[in-house]
C-alpha positions in Angstrom: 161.9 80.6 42.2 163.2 78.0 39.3 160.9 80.3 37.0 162.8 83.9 37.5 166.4 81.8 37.4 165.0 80.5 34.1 164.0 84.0 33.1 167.5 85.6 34.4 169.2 83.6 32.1 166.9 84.3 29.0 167.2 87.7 30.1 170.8 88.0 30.0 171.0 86.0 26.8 169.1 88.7 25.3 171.0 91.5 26.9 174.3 90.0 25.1 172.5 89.9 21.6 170.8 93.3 22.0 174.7 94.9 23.2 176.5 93.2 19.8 173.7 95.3 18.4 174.4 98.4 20.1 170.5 98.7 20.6 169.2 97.3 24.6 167.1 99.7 24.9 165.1 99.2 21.8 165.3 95.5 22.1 163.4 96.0 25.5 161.1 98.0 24.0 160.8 94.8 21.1 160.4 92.2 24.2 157.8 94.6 25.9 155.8 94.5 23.0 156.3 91.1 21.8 155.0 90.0 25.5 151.8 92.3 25.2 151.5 89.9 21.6 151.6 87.2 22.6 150.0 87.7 26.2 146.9 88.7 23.8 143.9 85.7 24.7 143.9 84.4 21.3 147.7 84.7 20.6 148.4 82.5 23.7 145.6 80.1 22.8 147.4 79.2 19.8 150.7 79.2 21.1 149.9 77.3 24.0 147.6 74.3 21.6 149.2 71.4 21.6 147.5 71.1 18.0 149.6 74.0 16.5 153.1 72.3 15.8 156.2 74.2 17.4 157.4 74.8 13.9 154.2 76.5 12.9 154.7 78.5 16.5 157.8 79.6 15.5 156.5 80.8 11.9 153.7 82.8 12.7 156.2 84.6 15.3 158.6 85.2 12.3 155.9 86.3 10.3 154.5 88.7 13.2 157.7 90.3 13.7 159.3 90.5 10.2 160.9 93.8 10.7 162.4 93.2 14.2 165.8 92.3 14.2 167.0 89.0 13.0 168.5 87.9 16.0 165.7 88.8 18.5 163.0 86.7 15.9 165.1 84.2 16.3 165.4 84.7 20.7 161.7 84.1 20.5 161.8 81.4 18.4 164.2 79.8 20.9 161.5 80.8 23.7 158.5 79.2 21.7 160.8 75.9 20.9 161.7 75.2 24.2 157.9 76.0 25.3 158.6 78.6 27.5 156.5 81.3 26.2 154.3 81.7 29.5 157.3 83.3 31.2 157.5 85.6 28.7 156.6 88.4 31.3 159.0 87.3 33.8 162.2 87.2 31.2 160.9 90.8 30.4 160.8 92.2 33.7 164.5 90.3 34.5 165.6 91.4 31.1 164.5 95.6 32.5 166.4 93.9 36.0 169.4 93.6 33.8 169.9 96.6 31.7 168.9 98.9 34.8 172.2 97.1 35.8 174.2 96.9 33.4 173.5 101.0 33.3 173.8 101.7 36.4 170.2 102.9 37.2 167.4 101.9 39.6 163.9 102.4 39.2 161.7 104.0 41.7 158.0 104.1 42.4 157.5 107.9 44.1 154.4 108.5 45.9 152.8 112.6 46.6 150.0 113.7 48.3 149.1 116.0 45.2 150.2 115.8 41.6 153.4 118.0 41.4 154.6 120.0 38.3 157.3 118.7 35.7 160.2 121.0 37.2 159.5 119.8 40.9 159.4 116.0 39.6 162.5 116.7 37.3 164.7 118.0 40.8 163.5 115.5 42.6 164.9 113.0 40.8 168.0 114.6 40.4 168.6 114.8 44.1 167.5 111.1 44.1 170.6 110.3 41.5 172.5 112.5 43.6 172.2 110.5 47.2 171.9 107.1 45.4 174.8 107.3 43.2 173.1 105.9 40.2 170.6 107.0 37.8 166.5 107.1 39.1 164.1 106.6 36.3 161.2 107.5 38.9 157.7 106.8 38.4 155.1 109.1 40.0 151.9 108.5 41.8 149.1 110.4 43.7 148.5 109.3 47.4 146.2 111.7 49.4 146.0 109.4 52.0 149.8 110.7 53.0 148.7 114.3 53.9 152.4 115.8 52.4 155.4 115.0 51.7 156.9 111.8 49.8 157.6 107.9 49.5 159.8 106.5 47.4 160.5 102.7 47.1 163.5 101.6 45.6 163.3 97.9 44.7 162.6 96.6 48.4 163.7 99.8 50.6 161.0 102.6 51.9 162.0 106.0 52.2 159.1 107.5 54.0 158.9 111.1 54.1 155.0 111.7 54.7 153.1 113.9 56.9 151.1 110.8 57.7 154.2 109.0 58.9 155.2 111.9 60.9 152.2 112.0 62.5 152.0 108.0 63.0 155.3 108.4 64.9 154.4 111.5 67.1 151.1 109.5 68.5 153.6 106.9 68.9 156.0 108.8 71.1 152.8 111.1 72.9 151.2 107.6 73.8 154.8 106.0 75.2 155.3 108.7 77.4 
């Protein structure tokens, strides 16, 4: 629990640089890619040896992302001097936690019984927008297991519309009778 408080306020440290900038999306985009770095074996071998000085830490990040914005260099120089590069994930996945909220959006994992076309995926998540109130960037998987129909989870709520579900709940009311 103390890790993702730690990472919420990293996360919204960065949000406040990356707004000044006009630019959180890219900077997500910078800390995705700067996580998938230095998640890398090797990278995180050095960065976690306690026989590479912080300072040398900090240059081989500076060197590594040159072209990145000043100010975000210098965000994951503060993560690296304060040793708290392992939670590099979790500050990325709080900093996405953020920005969803900061732009009014959610995130939602759809499951189909059958891989649908782009139009019936596009007005889906329009009527998804629609009854939420907020923007769905929707993510799309393929369940046969769920005969027809659809699931979508939005953060820790179920909306399940499947056959199998259907089904599930008509044994359940032929076997209560």
């Amino acid at each position: 629990m103390r890790e993702i408080t730690i990472a919420r306020n990293y996360a919204e440290t960065l949000l406040a640089l990356a707004q000044k900038a006009d630019a959180p999306e890219a900077w997500g985009t910078l800390l995705d890619e700067a996580t998938a770095a230095l998640g890398s074996p090797s990278i995180e071998a050095v960065m976690m040896s306690p026989r590479v000085t912080k300072a040398q830490k900090i240059r081989i990040i500076e060197e590594a992302f040159a072209a990145a914005p000043k100010p975000f260099v210098r965000f994951l120089a503060a993560v690296v001097q304060r040793g708290r590069q392992l939670i590099l994930p979790t500050i990325a996945d709080e900093y996405r936690d953020v920005v969803d909220i900061q732009l009014n959006r959610v995130r939602a994992s759809v499951s189909m019984a059958r891989d649908v076309d782009a139009l019936t995926r596009q007005v889906l998540v329009e009527r998804l927008t629609a009854a939420i109130g907020k923007d769905v960037i929707a993510g799309f998987t393929t369940d046969p297991s769920l005969l027809g129909g659809v699931v979508v989870r939005i953060g820790d709520r179920i909306y399940d519309g499947s056959v199998r579900k259907r089904l599930s709940q008509l044994r359940y009311q032929l076997l209560s009778n």
